[in-house]
C-alpha positions in Angstrom: 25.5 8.2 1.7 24.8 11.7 2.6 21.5 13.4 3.5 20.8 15.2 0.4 21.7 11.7 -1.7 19.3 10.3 0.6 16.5 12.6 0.3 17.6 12.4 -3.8 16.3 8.6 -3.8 13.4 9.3 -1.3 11.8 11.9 -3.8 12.5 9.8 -6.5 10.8 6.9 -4.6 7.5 9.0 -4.0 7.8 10.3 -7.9 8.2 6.8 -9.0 4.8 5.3 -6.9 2.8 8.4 -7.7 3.8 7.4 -11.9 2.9 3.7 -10.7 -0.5 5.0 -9.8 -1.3 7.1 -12.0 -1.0 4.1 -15.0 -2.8 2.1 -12.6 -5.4 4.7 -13.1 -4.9 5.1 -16.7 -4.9 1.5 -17.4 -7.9 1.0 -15.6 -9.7 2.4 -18.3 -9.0 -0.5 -20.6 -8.7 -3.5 -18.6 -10.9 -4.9 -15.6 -8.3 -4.9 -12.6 -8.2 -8.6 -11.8 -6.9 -8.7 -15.7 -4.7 -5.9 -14.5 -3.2 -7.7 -11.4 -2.8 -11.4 -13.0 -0.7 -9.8 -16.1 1.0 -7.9 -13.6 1.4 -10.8 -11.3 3.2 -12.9 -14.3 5.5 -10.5 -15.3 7.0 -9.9 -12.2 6.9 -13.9 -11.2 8.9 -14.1 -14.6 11.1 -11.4 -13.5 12.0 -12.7 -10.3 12.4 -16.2 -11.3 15.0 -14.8 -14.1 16.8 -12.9 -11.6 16.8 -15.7 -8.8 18.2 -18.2 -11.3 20.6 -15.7 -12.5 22.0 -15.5 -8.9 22.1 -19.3 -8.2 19.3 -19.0 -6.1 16.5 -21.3 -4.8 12.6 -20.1 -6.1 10.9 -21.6 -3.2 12.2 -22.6 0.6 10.7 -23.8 3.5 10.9 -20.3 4.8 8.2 -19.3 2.6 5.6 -21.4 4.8 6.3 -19.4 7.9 3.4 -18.1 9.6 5.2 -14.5 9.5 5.8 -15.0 5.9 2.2 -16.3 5.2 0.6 -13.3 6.9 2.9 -10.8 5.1 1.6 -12.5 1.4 -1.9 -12.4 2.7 -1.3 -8.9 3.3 0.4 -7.8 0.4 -2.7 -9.5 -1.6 -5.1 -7.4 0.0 -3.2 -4.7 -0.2 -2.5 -4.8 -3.8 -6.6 -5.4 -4.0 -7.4 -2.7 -2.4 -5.0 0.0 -4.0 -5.3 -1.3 -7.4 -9.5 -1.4 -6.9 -9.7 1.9 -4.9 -7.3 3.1 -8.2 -10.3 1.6 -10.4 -13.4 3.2 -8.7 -11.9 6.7 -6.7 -9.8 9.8 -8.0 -6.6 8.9 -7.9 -6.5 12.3 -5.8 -8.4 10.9 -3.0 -6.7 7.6 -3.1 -3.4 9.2 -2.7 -4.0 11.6 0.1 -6.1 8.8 2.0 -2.9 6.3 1.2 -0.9 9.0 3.3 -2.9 7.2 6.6 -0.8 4.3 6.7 1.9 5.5 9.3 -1.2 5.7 11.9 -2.0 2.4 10.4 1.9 1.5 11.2 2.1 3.2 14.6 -1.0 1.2 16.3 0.1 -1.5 14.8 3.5 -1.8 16.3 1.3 -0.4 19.6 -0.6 -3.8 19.2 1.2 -6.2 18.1 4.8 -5.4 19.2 4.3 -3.8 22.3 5.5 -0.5 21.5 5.3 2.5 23.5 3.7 5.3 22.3 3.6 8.8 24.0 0.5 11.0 24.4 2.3 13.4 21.9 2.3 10.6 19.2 -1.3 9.4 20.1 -2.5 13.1 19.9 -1.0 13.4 16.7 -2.1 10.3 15.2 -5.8 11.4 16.3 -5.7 14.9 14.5 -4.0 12.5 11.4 -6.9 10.3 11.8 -9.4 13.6 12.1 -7.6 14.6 8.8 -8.6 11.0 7.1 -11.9 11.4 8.7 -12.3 15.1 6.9 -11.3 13.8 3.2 -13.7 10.5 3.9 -16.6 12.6 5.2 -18.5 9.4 7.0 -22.3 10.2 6.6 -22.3 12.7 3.9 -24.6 12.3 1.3 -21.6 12.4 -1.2 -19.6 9.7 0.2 -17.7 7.4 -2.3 -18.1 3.7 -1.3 -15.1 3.4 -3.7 -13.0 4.7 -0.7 -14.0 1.1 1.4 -10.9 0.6 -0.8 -8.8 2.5 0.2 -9.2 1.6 3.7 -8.7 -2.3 2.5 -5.1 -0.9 1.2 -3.9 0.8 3.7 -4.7 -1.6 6.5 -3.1 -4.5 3.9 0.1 -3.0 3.5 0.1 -0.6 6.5 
């Protein structure tokens, strides 16, 4: 695949979740979003299980109850929480540009957990990212949103 294929499908990836969100957003107005994540929940359970069958695969394996596995779930669930809330209760404006934070979320991550080596060049960078985050959250200001607490739940779930 060339370059300009690839960068095709990576800004029709970011087009794509930036629609996703924005019908979060919308359908936040008419549902309550633990109504919004069960329905959503089903239908894709439904989906999958169609498709696994379809394939002559197995729905559940021992696999599944891997810590690593069980960790990821958790974290996908509070994930999900967090953007679909944070969707709910913030401009979807805010929620997007804050969502942009999970690379730093990424980087000390892999820093923590996986031993990683990160230059001063990265770490410098990732602190004027995090000053960024810091500038749209604007801790202590009399107009801060606690809807943004959300945010901060997504993007440490699936970061």
């Amino acid at each position: 695949m060339g370059n300009s294929r690839a960068i095709l499908f990576m800004v029709l990836s970011m087009a794509a979740f930036s629609v996703a969100d924005a019908l979060v957003k919308f359908a936040s107005q008419a549902i309550k979003p633990g109504q919004f994540i069960a329905v959503t929940s089903a239908a894709l359970f439904v989906i999958f299980f169609i498709l696994l069958r379809r394939n002559g695969e197995r729905f559940f394996s021992r696999e599944a109850l891997e810590p690593a596995m069980l960790v990821r779930t958790i974290s996908e669930v509070i994930g999900t929480t967090g953007i679909v809330m944070a969707l709910t209760v913030s401009p979807l404006s805010t929620v997007t540009v804050l969502g942009q934070a999970m690379p730093l979320v990424v980087m000390v991550g892999a820093a923590l957990f996986l031993n990683e080596t990160i230059g001063w060049r990265r770490w410098f960078a990732a602190g004027l990212g995090l000053a960024g985050v810091l500038l749209i959250l604007r801790p202590g200001a009399a107009t801060f949103d606690p809807g943004l607490l959300w945010v901060i739940l997504y993007v440490l779930g699936l970061g």
